[in-house]
C-alpha positions as CSV (number, residue, x, y, z in Angstrom):
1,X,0.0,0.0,0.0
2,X,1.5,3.3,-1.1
3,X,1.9,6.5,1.4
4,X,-0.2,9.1,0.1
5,X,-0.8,10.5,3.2
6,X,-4.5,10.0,3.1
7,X,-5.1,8.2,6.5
8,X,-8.5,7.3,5.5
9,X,-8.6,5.1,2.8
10,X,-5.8,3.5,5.0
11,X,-8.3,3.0,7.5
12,X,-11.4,1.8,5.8
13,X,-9.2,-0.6,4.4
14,X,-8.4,-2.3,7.3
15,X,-11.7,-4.2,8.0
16,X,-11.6,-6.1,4.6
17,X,-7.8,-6.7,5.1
18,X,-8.4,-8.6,8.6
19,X,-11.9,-10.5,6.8
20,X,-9.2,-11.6,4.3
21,X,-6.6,-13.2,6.6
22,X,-9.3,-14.8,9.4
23,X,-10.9,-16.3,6.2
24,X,-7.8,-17.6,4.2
25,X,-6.5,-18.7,8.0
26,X,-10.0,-20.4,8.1
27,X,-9.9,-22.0,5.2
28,X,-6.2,-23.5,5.1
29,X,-7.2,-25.1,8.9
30,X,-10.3,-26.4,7.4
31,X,-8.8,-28.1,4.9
32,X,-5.5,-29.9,7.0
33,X,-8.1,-30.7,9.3
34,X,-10.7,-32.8,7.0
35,X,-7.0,-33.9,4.9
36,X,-5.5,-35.5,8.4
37,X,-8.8,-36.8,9.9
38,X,-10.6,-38.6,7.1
39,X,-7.6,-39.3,4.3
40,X,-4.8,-39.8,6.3
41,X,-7.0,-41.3,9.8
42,X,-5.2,-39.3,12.4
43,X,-6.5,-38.8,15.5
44,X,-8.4,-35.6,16.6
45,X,-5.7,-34.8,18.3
46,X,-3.6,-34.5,15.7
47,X,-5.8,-33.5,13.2
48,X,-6.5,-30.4,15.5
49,X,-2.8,-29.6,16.2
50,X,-2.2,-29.5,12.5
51,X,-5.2,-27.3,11.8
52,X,-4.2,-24.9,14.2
53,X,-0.9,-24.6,12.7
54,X,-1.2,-24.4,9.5
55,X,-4.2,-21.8,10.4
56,X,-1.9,-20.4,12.0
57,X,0.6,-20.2,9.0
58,X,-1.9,-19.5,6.9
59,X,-2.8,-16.2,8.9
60,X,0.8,-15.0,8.8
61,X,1.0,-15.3,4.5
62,X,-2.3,-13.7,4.3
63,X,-0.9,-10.9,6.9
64,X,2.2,-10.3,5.0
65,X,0.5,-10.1,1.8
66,X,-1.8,-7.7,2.6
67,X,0.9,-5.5,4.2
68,X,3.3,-5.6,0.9
C-alpha cells in the first residue's frame, strides 16, 4: 500500500484486510483438518494440532501479503 498520506482510505481498508486473513487462516485449517482426519486417519488430536498450525501459518501469508 503506497503513502499518500490519506489516513482514511488506509483506514477503511483495514476491515476487509483482517476478513481476508481470518478467512484464508479459516480456510487452510479447514482443509488440513478434513486432509489429516478422514484421508490420512489421524487422530483428533492430531488432526486439531495441524489445523491450528497451518491456520496459523496460513494467517501469517495472508498478513504479509496484505501489508506488501
Amino acid at each position: 500500500m503506497k503513502r499518500d498520506g490519506n489516513i482514511t482510505r488506509s483506514v477503511a481498508a483495514m476491515p476487509k484486510n483482517w476478513r481476508y486473513i481470518l478467512l484464508h487462516a479459516a480456510a487452510a485449517a479447514l482443509f488440513i483438518f478434513l486432509l489429516q482426519r478422514f484421508a490420512l486417519s489421524a487422530s483428533l488430536e492430531s488432526a486439531l494440532l495441524w489445523a491450528l498450525t497451518f491456520g496459523g501459518c496460513a494467517a501469517g501469508l495472508a498478513y504479509m501479503q496484505t501489508h506488501r
